[in-house]
C-alpha positions in Angstrom: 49.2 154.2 9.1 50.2 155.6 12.6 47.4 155.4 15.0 47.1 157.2 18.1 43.8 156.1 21.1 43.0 158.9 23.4 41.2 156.9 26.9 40.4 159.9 29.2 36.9 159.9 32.5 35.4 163.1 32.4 33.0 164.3 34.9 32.2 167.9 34.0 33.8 167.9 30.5 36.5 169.6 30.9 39.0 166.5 30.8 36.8 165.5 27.6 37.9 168.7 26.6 41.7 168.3 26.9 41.2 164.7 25.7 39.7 166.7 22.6 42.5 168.7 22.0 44.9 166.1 22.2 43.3 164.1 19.8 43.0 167.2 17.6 47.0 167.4 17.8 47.7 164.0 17.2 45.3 163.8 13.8 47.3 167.4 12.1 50.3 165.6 12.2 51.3 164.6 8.7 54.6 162.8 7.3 55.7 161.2 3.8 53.7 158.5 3.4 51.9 158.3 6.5 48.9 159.1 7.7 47.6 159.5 11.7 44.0 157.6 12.7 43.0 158.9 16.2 40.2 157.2 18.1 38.9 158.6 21.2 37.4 157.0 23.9 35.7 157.2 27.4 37.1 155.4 30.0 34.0 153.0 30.1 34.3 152.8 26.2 37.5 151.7 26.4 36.9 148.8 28.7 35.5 147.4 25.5 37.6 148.6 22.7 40.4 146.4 23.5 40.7 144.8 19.8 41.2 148.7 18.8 43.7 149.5 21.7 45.7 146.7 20.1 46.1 147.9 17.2 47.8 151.4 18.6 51.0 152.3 18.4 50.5 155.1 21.0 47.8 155.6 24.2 47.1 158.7 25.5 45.7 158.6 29.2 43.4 161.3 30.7 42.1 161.7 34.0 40.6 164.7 36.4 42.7 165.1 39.6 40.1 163.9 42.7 41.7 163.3 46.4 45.2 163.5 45.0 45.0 160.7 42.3 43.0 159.7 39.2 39.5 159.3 39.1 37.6 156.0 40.2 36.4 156.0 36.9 39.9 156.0 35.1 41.1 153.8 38.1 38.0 151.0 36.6 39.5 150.9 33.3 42.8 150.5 34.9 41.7 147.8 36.7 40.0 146.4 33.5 43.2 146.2 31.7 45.0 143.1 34.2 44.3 140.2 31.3 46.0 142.5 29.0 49.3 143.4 31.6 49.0 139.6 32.1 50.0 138.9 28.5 51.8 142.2 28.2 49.8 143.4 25.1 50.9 147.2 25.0 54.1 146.6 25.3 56.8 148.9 23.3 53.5 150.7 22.6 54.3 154.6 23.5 52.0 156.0 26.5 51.9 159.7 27.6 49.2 161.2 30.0 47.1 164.5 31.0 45.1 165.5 33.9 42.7 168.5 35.1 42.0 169.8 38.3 40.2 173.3 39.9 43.1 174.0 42.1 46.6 175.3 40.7 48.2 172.4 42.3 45.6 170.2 43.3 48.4 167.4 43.5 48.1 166.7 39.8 51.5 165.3 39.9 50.2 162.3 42.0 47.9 161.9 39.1 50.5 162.2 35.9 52.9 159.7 38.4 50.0 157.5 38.8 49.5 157.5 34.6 53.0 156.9 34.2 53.6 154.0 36.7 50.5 152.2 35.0 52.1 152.5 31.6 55.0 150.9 32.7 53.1 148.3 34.5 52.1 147.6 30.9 56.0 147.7 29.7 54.7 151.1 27.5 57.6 154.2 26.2 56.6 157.2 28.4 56.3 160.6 26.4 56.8 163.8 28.4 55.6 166.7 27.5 59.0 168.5 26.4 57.6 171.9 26.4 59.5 175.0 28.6 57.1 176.0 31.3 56.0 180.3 31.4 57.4 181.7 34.3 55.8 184.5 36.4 57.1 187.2 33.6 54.2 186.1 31.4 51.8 188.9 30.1 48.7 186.7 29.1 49.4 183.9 31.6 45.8 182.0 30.7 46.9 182.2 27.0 50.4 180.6 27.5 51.1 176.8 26.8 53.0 174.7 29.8 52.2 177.9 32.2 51.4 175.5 35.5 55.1 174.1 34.6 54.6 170.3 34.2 57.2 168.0 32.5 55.8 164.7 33.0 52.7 165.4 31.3 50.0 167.9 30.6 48.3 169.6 33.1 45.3 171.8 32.8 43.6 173.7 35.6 39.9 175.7 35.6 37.7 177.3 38.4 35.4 175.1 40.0 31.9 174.5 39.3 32.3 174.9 35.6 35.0 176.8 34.8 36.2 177.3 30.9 39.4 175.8 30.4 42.1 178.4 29.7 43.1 178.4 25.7 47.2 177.8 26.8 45.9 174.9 28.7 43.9 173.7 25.3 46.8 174.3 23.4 49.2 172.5 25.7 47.3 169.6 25.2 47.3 170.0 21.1 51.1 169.7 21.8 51.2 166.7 23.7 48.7 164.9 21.0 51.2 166.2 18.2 54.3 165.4 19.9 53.3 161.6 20.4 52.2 161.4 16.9 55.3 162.4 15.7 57.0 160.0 18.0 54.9 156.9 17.1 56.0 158.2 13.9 59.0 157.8 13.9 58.9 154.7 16.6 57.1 152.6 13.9 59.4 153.2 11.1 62.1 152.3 13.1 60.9 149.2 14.2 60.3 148.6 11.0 63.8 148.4 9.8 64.7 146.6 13.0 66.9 143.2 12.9 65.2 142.3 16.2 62.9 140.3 13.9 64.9 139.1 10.7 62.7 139.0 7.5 61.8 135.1 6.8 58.8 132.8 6.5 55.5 133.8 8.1 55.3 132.6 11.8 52.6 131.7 13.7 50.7 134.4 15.8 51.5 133.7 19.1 55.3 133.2 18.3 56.1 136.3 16.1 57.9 137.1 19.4 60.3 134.6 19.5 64.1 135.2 18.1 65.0 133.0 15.5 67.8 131.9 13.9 69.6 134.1 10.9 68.4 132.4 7.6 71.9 133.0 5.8 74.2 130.9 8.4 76.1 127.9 6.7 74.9 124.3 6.7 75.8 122.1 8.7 78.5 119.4 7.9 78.5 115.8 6.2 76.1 113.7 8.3 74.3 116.6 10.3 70.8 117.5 9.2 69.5 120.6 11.5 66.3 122.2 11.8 65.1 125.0 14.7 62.2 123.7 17.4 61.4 127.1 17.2 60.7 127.6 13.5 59.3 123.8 13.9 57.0 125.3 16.8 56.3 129.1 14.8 54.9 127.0 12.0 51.9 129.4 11.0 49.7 126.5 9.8 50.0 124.6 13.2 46.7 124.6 15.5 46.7 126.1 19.6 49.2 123.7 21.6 50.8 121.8 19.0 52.6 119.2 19.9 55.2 117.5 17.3 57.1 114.2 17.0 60.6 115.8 15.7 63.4 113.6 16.8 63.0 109.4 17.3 65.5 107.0 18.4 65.3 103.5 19.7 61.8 102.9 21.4 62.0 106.6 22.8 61.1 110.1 21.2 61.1 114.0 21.6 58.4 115.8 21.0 58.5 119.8 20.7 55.6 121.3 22.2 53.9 124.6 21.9 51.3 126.6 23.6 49.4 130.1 24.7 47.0 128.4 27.4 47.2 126.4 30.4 47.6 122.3 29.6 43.5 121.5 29.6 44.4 117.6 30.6 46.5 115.4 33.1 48.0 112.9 31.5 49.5 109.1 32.4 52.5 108.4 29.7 53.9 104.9 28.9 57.3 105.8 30.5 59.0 108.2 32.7 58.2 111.3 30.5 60.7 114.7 31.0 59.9 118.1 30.0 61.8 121.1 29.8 60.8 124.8 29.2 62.9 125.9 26.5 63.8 129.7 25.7 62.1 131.3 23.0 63.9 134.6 23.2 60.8 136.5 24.8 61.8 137.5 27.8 58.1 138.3 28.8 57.8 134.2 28.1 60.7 132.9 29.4 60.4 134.8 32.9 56.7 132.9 33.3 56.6 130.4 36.7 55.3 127.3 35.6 53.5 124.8 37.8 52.9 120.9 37.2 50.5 118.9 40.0 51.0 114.8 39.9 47.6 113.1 41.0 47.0 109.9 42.0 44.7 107.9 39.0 42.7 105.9 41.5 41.9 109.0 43.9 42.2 111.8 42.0 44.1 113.6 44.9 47.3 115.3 44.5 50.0 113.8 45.7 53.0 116.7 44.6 54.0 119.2 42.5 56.5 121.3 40.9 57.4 124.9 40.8 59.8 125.3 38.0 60.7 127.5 35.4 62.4 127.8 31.9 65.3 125.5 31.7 64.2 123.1 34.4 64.3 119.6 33.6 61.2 118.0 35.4 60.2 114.0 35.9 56.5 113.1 35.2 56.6 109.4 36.7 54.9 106.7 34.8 52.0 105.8 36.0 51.0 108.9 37.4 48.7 111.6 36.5 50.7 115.0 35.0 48.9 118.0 35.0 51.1 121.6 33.9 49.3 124.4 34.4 45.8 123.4 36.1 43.3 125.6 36.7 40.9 126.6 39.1 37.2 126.3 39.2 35.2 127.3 37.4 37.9 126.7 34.6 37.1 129.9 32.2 39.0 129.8 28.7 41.2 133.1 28.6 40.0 135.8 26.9 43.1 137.3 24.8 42.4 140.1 22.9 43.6 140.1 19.1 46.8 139.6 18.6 47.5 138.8 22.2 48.4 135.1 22.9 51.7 134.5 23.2 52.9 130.6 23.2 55.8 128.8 25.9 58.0 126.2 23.8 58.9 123.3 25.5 60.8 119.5 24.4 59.3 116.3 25.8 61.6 113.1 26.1 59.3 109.7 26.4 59.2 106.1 25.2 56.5 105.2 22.6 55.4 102.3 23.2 54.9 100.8 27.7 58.6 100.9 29.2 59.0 100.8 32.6 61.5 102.6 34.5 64.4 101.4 35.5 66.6 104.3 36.5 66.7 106.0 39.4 66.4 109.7 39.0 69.2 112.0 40.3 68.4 113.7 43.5 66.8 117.1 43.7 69.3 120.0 43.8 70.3 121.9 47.1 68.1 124.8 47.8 65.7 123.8 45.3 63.5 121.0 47.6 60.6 123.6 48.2 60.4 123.3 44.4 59.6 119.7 44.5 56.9 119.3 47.4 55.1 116.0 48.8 51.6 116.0 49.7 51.4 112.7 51.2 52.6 111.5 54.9 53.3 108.4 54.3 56.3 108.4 52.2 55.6 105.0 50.7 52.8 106.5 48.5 55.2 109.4 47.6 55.4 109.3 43.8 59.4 109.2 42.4 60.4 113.2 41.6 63.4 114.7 40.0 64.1 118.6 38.8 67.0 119.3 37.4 68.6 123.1 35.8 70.1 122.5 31.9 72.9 125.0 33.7 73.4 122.0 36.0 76.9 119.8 36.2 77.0 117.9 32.9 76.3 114.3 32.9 73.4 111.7 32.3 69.9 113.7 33.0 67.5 111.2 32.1 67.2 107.4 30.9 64.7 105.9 29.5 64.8 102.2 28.1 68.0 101.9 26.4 68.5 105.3 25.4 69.6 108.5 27.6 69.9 112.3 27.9 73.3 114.1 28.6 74.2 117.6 29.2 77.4 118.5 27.7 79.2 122.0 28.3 81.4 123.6 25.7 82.1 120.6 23.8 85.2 120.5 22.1 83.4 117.4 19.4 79.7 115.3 20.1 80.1 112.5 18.7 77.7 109.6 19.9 79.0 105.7 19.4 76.0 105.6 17.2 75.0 108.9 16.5 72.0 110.6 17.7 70.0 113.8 18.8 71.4 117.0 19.7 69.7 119.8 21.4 71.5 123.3 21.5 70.3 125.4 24.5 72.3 127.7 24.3 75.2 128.9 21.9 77.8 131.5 21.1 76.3 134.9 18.9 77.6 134.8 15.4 78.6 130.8 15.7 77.0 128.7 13.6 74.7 127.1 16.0 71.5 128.5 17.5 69.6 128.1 20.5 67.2 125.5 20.3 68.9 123.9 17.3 67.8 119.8 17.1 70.4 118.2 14.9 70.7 114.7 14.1 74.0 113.0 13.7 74.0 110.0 11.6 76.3 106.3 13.4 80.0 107.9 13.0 79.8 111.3 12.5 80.8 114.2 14.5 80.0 117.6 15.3 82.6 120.1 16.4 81.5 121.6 19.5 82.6 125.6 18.7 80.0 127.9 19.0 77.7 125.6 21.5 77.7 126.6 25.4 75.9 124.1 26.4 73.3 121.4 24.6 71.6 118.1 25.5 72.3 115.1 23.8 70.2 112.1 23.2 71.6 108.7 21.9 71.0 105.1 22.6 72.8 102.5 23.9 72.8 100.2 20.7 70.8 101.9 17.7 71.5 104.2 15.6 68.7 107.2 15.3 65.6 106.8 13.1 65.7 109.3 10.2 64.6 112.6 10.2 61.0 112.8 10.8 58.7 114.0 8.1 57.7 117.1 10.5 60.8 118.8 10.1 59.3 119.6 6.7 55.4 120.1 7.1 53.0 120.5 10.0 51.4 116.8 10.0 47.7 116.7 8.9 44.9 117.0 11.1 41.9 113.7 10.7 39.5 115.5 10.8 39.3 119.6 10.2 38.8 122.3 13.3 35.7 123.8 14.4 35.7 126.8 12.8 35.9 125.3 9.0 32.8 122.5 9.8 30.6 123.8 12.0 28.9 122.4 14.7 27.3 118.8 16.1 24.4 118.4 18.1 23.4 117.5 21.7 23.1 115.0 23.2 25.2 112.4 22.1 25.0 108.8 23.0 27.4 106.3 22.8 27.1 102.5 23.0 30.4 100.6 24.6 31.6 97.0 23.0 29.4 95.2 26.3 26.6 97.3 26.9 27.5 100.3 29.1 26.9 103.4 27.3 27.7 107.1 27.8 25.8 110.0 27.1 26.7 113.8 26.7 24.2 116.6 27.5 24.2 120.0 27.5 24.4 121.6 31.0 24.8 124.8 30.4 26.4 127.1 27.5 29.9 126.3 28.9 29.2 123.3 30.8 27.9 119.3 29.3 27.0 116.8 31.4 28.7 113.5 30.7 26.9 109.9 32.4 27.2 106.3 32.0 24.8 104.6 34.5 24.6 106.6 37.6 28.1 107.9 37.4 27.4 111.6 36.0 30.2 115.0 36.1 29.9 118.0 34.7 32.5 118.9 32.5 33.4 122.5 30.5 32.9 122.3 27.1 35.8 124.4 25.7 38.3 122.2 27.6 36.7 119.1 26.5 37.0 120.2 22.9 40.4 121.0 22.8 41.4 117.9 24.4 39.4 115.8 21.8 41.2 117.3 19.2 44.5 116.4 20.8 43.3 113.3 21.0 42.3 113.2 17.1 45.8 114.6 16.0 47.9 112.2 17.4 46.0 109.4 15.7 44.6 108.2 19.0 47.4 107.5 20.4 48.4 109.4 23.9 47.6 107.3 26.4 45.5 108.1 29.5 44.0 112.0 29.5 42.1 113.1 32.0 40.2 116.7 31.8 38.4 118.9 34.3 35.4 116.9 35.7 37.3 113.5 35.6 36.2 112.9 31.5 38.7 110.4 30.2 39.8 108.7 27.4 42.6 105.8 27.6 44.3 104.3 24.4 46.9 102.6 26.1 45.8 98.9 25.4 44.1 97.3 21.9 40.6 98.9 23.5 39.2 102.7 23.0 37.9 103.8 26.4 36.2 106.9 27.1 34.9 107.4 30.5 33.8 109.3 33.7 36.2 109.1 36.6 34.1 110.5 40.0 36.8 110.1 43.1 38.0 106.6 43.6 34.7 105.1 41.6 35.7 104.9 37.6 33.2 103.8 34.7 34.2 103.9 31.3 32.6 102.7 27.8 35.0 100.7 25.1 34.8 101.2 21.6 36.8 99.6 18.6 39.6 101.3 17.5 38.1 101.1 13.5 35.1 103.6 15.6 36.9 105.6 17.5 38.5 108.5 15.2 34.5 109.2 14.2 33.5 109.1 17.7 36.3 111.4 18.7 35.1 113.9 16.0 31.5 113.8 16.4 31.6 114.4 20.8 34.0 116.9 19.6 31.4 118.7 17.3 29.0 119.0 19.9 30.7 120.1 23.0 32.5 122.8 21.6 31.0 125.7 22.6 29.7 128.6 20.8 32.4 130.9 18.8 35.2 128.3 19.8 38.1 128.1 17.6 41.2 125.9 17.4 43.2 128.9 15.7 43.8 132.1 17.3 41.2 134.9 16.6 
């Protein structure tokens, strides 16, 4: 099924009319085995349609001519669209436009220009109206189609003060409706025999974006097992920012994570931790600035940040707070329309267990220190920061314990004393490598370098790497099951620490709790609380210090189960055993969640 929306403001009729007669054209158009759905709808209307807009393949705009440009009606819904141009939702959607005014000229172009610059805003295929304009000769100029000779769009003109649209200005429009039927015709059965997106296994929503790997390429050699972060990260079973254990080594690990929202905690590892955007093939994705903040624990107060990008290799210290993506008050969830969310990827490479640093990070790059900026004066209190491009010199990146993390550029063999991980970032077309290939070489064995460009490679000093993990073949089980398939706890909950202190949990509002032990009380929103419990629950309680908005905590870094409020410099925190604290975890996580919250995407 083809299906065509029609958004037009109207404030006589007579642009209702057109819109009308466009809809009427695109709904006679009929083709072997398809059928044409129009919906029509105000410009108001359409402000809350979006879940229907989604599901378009083509969007007619409509709006009268006033003052040289579109209406302030239309211009509202424009307005109204930004989350949706944010995420670029309509994209490769089809667009085309019409507009009505009571002069001949009345500027209408400004208006169709207007139409067509938003649709592009929105990365939508423009339709013109590909219909010869009638030229002074005409007999029964009211009755003849294109006759004020637009090509961009349609254009329909009437005497003021309620003047009957002319029939050839009714029929123009009929054309326009019909002729971007026939093209989102023809546009959705060629997409669907594109090979942008290979047949294969099911992907996850907000990845089905992403290019992939072809599934018919030859295995790899005699002591390389391989597997794609991507397909690990598309997984369709996996929750909203997954984050997977997929290579180990040593006392350090990788961890591929993936995600369509901001990071909703800042987080203190037990090592140096790096992180690096990866490419997922969407350009839309991998063109997105990122941001990380570092905090001081004790205060609270910023103390740097990075700008970086995809393919930056960033440093979050030990012992300071990381926080990618932070919002601003007052710390709304996103509201994506259907269909909308669209996930970064990203490879983290951390210890597992406390390890102190004892490398000294490379400098920052030339031309790149605004990237990596200091808060504080006093350089004593500045905390350690490195950023570095994967298209960078190669050499050692990162250490960490005993193990480290080299760039290599069109090897000619990687072949590790003991083996280890390797990361492809980037490879020849038609090799057989791919980007984002992980592939772990076993204590001897060697892989031949043709086909990569360039690829990170992590091995350790004097082990060989552990085997491959068992996420490479299943998303790992949650403890406890999502919000949406159990329902929901109650308020307020009250928790008693191992030596007396206890916490409590209100509600404060319907997006808001309030969370208190003694006199130490913050108000903290309850859709970021609940996804960050539910981190917490995945990964088996183990993550270390996470912070959320409001300063609510939770610190699994020694043989104790702290939960806590953290208010400035003053810090008061509850401690529960560790046999407790999974229930704990899943019953505050019950009752915060708000309302209609979900861990899978709508």
């Amino acid at each position: 099924m083809t299906v065509v929306a029609v958004v037009y403001d109207s404030a006589t009729g007579r642009t209702r009319a057109l819109a009308e007669a466009v809809a009427r054209g695109a709904g006679s158009v009929t083709a072997a085995g398809v059928s044409v759905t129009t919906h029509l709808f105000s410009a108001a209307e359409a402000m809350r349609a979006h879940d229907l807009l989604a599901t378009a393949d083509a969007i007619v705009f409509g709006s009268p001519t006033y003052m040289g440009s579109a209406s302030a009606g239309f211009k509202a819904f424009m307005d109204a669209t930004s989350a949706v141009w944010a995420l670029q939702g309509w994209r490769d959607k089809l667009a085309a436009g019409f507009t009505h005014s009571a002069a001949l000229s009345g500027d209408k172009l400004g208006t169709l220009t207007q139409l067509a610059v938003f649709a592009a805003q929105h990365g939508m295929v423009w339709i013109g109206l590909g219909l010869p304009p009638t030229y002074a000769s005409a007999i029964d100029e009211d009755g003849e189609t294109n006759r004020l000779g637009s090509h961009l769009g349609a254009m329909a003109q009437s005497r003021p003060g309620g003047g009957v649209l002319p029939r050839g200005d009714l029929e123009t429009a009929e054309h326009l409706g019909r002729r971007v039927a026939k093209a989102a015709v023809r546009w959705q059965r060629g997409l669907s025999r594109s090979t942008l997106a290979p047949p294969g296994p099911e992907r996850h929503e907000t990845a089905r974006s992403w290019s992939y790997p072809p599934a018919d390429r030859p295995p790899p050699p005699p002591g390389v097992a391989r597997h794609n972060l991507r397909e690990i990260a598309a997984r369709p079973d996996r929750f909203e920012h997954c984050l997977t254990i997929c290579a180990t080594v040593d006392d350090v690990q990788l961890e591929v994570t993936a995600a369509s929202e901001p990071l909703y905690f800042a987080h203190i590892n037990l090592s140096d931790e790096w992180a690096v955007a990866l490419p997922t093939g969407d350009d839309l994705v991998d063109r997105f600035p990122l941001r990380t903040f570092l905090t001081d624990p004790s205060s609270g107060e910023d103390v740097a940040r990075y700008n970086h990008r995809v393919g930056d290799l960033v440093l979050h210290p030990e012992g300071i707070l990381h926080w990618p993506g932070r919002l601003r008050p007052p710390f709304d969830p996103f509201d994506f329309p259907p269909g909308m969310r669209r996930s970064g990827l990203s490879l983290v490479y951390c210890a597992n267990k406390p390890t102190p640093p004892t490398w000294s990070p490379l400098p920052i790059p030339p031309g790149r220190e605004g990237d990596a900026k200091v808060y504080v004066a006093d350089g004593s209190k500045a905390p350690p920061m490195a950023l570095a491009s994967i298209r960078s010199a190669p050499g050692v990146l990162a250490r960490i314990g005993r193990t480290s993390l080299s760039l290599v550029e069109l090897p000619q063999a990687i072949a590790p004393a003991h083996g280890g991980w390797v990361i492809v970032l980037e490879a020849e077309s038609g090799g057989p490598h791919a980007a984002c290939d992980l592939l772990r070489l076993s204590e001897g064995a060697s892989l031949d370098g043709a086909g990569i460009v360039r690829a990170l490679v992590l091995a350790s000093d004097a082990v060989a790497p552990d085997p491959v993990p068992p996420s490479w073949t299943a998303t790992p089980a949650p403890p406890f099951v999502p919000y949406e398939d159990a329902g929901a706890g109650e308020l307020p909950v009250e928790v008693n620490g191992e030596k007396g202190a206890a916490l409590r949990v209100d509600a404060a509002s319907p997006s808001t709790v309030t969370a208190s032990i003694g006199a130490a009380a913050t108000e903290v929103p309850r859709y970021w609380l609940a996804r960050m419990l539910y981190r917490i629950g995945l990964h088996g309680l183990r993550l270390g210090y996470v912070e959320t908005y409001g300063g609510f905590f939770v610190d699994d870094r020694d043989d104790a189960f702290q939960i806590g409020v953290r208010l400035a410099e003053a810090r008061a925190a509850v401690g529960i055993p560790r046999g407790e604290a999974m229930a704990l975890v899943e019953r505050l996580y019950r009752a915060v969640a708000p309302p209609g919250y979900r861990e899978r995407p709508r």
